[in-house]
C-alpha positions, -999 to 999 in steps of 0.1 A, spaced: 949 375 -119 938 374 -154 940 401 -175 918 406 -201 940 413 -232 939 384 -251 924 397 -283 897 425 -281 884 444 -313 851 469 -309 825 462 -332 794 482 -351 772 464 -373 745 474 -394 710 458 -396 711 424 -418 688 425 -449 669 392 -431 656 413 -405 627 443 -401 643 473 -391 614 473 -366 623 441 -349 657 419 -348 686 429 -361 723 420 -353 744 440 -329 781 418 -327 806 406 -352 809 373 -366 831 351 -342 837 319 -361 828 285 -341 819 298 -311 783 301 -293 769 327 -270 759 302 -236 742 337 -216 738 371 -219 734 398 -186 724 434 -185 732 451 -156 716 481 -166 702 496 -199 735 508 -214 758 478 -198 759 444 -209 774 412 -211 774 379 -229 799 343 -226 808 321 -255 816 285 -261 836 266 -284 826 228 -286 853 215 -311 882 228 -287 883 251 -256 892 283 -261 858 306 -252 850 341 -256 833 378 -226 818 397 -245 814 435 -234 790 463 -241 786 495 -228 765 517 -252 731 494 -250 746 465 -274 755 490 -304 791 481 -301 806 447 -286 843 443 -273 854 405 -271 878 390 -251 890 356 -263 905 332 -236 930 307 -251 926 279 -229 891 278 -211 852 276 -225 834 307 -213 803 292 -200 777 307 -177 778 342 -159 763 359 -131 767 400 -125 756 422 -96 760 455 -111 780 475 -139 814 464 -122 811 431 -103 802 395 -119 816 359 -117 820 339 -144 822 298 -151 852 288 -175 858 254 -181 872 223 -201 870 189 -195 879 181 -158 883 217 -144 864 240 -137 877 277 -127 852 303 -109 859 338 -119 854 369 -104 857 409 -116 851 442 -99 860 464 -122 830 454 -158 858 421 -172 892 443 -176 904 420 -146 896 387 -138 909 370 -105 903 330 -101 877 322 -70 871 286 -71 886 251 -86 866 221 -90 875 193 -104 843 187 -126 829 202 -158 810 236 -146 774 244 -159 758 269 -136 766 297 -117 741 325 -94 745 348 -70 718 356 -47 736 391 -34 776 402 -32 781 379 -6 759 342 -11 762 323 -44 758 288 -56 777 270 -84 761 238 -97 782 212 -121 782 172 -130 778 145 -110 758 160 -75 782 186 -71 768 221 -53 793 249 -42 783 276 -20 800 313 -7 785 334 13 817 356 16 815 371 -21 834 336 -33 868 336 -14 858 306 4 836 277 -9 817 249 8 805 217 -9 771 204 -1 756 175 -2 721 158 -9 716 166 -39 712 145 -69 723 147 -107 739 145 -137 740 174 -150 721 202 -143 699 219 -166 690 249 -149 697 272 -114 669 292 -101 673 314 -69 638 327 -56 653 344 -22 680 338 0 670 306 15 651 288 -15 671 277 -48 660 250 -72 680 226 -98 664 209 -125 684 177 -131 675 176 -171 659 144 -164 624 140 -142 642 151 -108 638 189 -90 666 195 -66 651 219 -35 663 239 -8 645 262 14 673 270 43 701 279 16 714 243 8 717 231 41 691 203 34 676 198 1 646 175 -10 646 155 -43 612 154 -57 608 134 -90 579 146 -116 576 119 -142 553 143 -163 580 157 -173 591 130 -195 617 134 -220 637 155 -192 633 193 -181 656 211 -204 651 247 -188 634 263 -157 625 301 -148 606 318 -119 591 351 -121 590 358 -87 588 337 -55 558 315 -65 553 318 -100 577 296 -125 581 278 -158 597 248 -165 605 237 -208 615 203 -214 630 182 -244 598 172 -259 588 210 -263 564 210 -233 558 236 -214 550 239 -176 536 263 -149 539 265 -111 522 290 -88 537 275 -57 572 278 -59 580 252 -78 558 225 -55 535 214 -78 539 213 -121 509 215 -144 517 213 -183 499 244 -201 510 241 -234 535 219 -258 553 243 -285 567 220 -308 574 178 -297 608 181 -314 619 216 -299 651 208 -279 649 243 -259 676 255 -244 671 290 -228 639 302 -211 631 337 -197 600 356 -189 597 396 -187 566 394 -163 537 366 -157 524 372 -196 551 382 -215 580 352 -223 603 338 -246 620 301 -254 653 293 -275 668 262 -282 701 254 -299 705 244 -333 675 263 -343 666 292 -365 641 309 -345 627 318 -314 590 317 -298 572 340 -277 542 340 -261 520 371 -245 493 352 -224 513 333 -200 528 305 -216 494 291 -235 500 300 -270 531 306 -284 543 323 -318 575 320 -337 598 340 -344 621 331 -374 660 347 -378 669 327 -411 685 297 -425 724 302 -407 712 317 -374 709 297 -345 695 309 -313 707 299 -283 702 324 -256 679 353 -249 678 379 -222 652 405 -223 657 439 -197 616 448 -203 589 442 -216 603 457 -249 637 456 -256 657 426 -254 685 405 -264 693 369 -286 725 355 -292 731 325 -316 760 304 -331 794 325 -343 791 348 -315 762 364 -333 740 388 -311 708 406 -322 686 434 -300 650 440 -304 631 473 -291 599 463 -296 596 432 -284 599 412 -312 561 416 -321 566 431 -355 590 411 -375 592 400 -410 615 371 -420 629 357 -451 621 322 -447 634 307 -487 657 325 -509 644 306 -541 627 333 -561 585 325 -564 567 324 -595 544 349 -587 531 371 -560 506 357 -535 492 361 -501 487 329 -480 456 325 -454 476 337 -421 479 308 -396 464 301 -370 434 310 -374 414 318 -355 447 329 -335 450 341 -297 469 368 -295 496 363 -328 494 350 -356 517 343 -391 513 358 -425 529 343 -452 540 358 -489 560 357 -520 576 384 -543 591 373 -574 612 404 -576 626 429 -556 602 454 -542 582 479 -521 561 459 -495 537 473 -474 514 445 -451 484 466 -435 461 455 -412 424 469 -408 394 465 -388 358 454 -394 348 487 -400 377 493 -432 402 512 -408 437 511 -409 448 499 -375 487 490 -384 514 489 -406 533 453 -398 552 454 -433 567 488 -447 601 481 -464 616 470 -496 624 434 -499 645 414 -521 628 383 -540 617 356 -520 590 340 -495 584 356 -464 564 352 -430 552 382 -411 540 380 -375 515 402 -361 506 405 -324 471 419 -316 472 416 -280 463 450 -280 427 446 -297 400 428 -289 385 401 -304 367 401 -335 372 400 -374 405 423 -393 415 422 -429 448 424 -439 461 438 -473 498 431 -494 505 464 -513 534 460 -537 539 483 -571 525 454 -593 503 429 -568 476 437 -543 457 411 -525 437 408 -491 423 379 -466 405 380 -432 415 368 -399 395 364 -368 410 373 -335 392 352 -310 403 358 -266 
């Protein structure tokens, strides 16, 4: 058994000046060096997130049980917290590793106790549980682990073929699919008994993270920032959309069909999209936050965690946000043409403030009516971008308006669906 008293501090942290009080803002303490791999809630008030450490091994479980306002951490001396899985408020397996080994642990009791499930001799990636009895844990080199008694025993399978696998996806009992991170799906449709190794050289650059929705519905992001959809369980992939050909993405989730979001390590922002995966909008989080994982429990509130253990919590889905994108204080004030435009259903709205002051951004409609508020705080000097998400109006032709003590200036947009 492994007790979880290595090092454990409770954290509260106030909103960082980078972020809208409407949107982001960061929920954890500073951890120095390590980065959050995955985050889990079990319910609205319980959560929980794993950290890395690349330069040595000692990782980090991270515990919240007030909905992410305070943080306890647990660091582990000897092992890289890598990917969990959790069933409820109480039970949940987690992956520690370093090189060679690869230790399965289990809790019943929300991380006090840990007790070890599984060895393998290989570096761990993946780790999902279908129910409290049937899981799969996937790692380097063609090596599949399965339990169907709750993890005291474990069964290697064969068949498969990889390096190392990029993503796990569960869409019932029976069916589980691995993306290799290269061109190759992994599939199994009678719980990993057989499984069929299908190769979709449209994938190109590699699949760097996969997602279902449901049973039929999935999305698969590779390295070359493109973007792909299947409706038929993963049989068939057609590419929808390419967010950026230098995005290395990393994490992928989806609330429902429309709503989704895509991470990737090593950079300062996130992007979301509201129709399915066709258009995409970013999401900055400044200059020394890197995003690495998201996790969002609806359609509204949600969760990112980034490099130094950092984690940030959005209610509102992100939608509104304002972010400080240079430091180096502006000439003067001005309003840039928002981009793109026309735009379908979000769009970005650039400006500068050569001193520190009252901003208010305010869209209106065709008719001269303010509609919403997307800036209303005081900012210090600098150039920001403000996004604004109209999937809630129709198409058609909105002004928007910069009101500051000293500057005012407006431009139109045209929301075209």
């Amino acid at each position: 058994m492994i007790k979880s008293g290595f090092i454990i501090a409770a954290v509260l942290f106030i909103s960082s000046n980078l972020f809208s009080q409407t949107s982001w803002y960061r929920v954890s303490d500073s951890i120095p060096g390590m980065t959050v791999m995955s985050i889990q809630f079990t319910s609205a008030n319980t959560g929980y997130a794993s950290c890395s450490r690349n330069t040595t091994w000692p990782g980090a479980f991270l515990r919240t049980t007030n909905a992410g306002l305070n943080w306890q951490a647990v660091l582990y001396p000897d092992y890289s917290a890598d990917d969990i899985s959790f069933l409820d408020d109480n039970t949940g397996y987690m992956i520690c590793w370093k090189p060679g080994t690869t230790k399965v642990l289990k809790t019943t009791n929300a991380g006090i106790d840990w007790f070890t499930k599984d060895s393998i001799n290989m570096s761990g990636f993946k780790i999902k549980f279908y129910d409290y009895n049937t899981g799969f844990v996937v790692s380097k080199y063609n090596v599949v682990r399965k339990t169907t008694d709750g993890g005291n025993t474990w069964v290697t399978q064969t068949g498969v073929l990889w390096m190392e696998p990029a993503a796990l996806c569960c869409l019932d009992a029976n069916t589980w699919i691995v993306a290799d991170g290269g061109t190759n799906l992994n599939k199994t449709t009678n719980g990993g008994t057989n499984w069929s190794v299908t190769s979709y050289p449209v994938f190109g650059g590699g699949v760097y993270e996969m997602c279902f929705v449901n049973s039929s519905l999935g999305f698969i992001g590779t390295y070359e920032g493109k973007i792909f959809k299947s409706t038929n369980a993963g049989n068939n992939w057609t590419q929808i959309s390419t967010i950026d050909s230098v995005y290395l993405q990393h994490n992928m989730t989806f609330v429902n069909e429309n709503t989704g979001y895509v991470c990737g390590r090593g950079r300062y922002y996130i992007f979301r999209t509201t129709n399915g995966g066709y258009n995409w909008t970013k999401q900055a989080f400044g200059s020394n936050v890197s995003i690495n994982y998201v996790h969002f429990l609806n359609s509204h509130t949600g969760y990112a965690g980034g490099n130094d253990g950092l984690i940030f919590k959005t209610t509102n889905g992100g939608s509104v946000f304002v972010g400080n994108i240079s430091t180096q204080v502006p000439a003067a004030y001005s309003l840039s043409q928002n981009y793109p435009n026309p735009f379908n259903p979000s769009t970005n709205i650039k400006f500068e403030i050569p001193n520190s002051s009252d901003v208010k951004i305010i869209v209106y409609n065709l008719s001269g009516k303010e509609i919403e508020t997307i800036v209303n705080e005081h900012l210090q000097a600098g150039t920001y971008q403000a996004v604004w998400d109209a999937s809630k109006y129709s198409s058609g032709v909105y002004f928007y308006r910069i009101i500051t003590p000293n500057f005012s200036d407006s431009r139109k947009m045209i929301l075209v669906k």
